[in-house]
N, C-alpha and C positions, 0 to 999 in steps of 0.2 A: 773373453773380452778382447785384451790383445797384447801383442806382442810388445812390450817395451823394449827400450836402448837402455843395456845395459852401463851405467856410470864407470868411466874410466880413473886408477890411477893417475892422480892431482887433482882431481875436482873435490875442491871443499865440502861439499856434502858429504862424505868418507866418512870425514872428522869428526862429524857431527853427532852429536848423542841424539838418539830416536827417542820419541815420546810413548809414554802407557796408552797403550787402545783402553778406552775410556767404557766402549758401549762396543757390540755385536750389529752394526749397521748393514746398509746397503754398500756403503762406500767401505769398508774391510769386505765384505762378502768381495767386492768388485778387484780391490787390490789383492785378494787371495790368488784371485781366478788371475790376476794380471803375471803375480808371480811363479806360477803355472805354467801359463802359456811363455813366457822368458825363459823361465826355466829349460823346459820342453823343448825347446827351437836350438840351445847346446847340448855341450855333452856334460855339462857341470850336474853337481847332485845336492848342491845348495843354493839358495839366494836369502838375500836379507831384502826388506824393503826400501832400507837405503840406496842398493846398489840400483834399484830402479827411480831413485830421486822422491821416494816418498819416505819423510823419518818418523817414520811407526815402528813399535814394537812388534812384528813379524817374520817370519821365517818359515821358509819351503826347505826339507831335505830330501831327498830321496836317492838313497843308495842304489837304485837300481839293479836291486839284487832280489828281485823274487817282492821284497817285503815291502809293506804298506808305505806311501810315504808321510812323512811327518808334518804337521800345519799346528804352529804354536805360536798365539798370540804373547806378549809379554815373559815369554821363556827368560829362566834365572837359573845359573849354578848356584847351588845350592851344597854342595861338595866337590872337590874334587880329591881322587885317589892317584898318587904315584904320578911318573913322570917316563915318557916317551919322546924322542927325538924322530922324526918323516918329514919327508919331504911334502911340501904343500905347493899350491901353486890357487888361481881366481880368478873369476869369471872379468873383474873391474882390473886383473894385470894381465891379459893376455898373453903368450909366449914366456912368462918367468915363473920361476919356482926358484924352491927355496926352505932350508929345516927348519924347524918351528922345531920346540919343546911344548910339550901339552899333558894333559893330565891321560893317563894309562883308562881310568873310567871317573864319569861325573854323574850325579845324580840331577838333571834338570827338574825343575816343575815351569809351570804354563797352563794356560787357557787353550781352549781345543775350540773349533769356530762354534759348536753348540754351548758353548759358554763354561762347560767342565772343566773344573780345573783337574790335572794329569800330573801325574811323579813318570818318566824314564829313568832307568839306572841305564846308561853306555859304555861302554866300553869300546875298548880298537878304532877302529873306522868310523865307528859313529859320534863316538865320544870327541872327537875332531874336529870331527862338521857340525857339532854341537856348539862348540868353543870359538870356531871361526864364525861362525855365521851370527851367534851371539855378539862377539868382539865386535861385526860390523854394526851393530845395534847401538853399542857404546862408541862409536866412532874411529876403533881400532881394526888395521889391518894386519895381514899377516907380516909383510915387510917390517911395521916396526917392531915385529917380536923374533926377524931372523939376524941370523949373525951375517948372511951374506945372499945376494936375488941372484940370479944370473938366467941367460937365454936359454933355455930349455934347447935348442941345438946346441949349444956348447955343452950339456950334461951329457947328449948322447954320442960325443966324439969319444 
């Protein structure tokens, strides 16, 4: 469909709590594909639907690692296990990062666009991009759960 502008960093929609996809429409089919194509055009391996100014309960991951990527309507933790400290950074703060604390693995469930409802168990790297991309669904970003942002060229001096 097409490429959207991805939501920057102060813009009140961030904040914003996304709503439950109600129904499997034309208009989620169309914003799937939208955050796809978003997606795809960076080098990110998440987006939420808010970051593209639509507050639906959705989410694109993809790890870019061989494996399938994820499309989960209404995704929920449902668990989480243990506690890890990484560095994060997002597609809506470009050039900052920043440590996050996050659960070690989380057991999500969700809706799959055939209408399925789906259990993941994550762990590592996925279990992250689960929590962040979820968190921007509830209106939270990474910044407010880091101790400290900073310019990603000042990390690598």
């Amino acid at each position: 469909m097409a490429v959207r502008e991805i939501i920057q960093f102060g813009n009140k929609t961030l904040t914003r709590v996304s709503r439950k996809v109600e129904k499997i429409d034309e208009e989620v089919l169309n914003l799937v594909q939208d955050l796809k194509d978003t997606l795809y055009s960076t080098d990110g391996v998440g987006l939420a639907a808010p970051q593209i100014g639509v507050l639906k309960r959705a989410i694109l991951i993809d790890l870019r690692d061989g494996s399938e990527p994820i499309i989960l309507l209404n995704p929920k933790i449902v668990k989480k296990i243990g506690r890890i400290e990484d560095i994060e950074g997002c597609l809506s703060y470009p050039g900052y990062e920043g440590p996050v604390v996050r659960p070690r693995r989380v057991i999500v469930t969700g809706v799959t666009l055939k209408g399925e409802e789906v259990e993941y168990t994550a762990d590592g790297f996925l279990a992250r991009a689960f929590c962040h991309e979820i968190d921007h669904l509830d209106g939270i970003i990474y910044t407010d759960k880091c101790k400290k942002v900073y310019k990603i060229e000042e990390a690598e001096e």
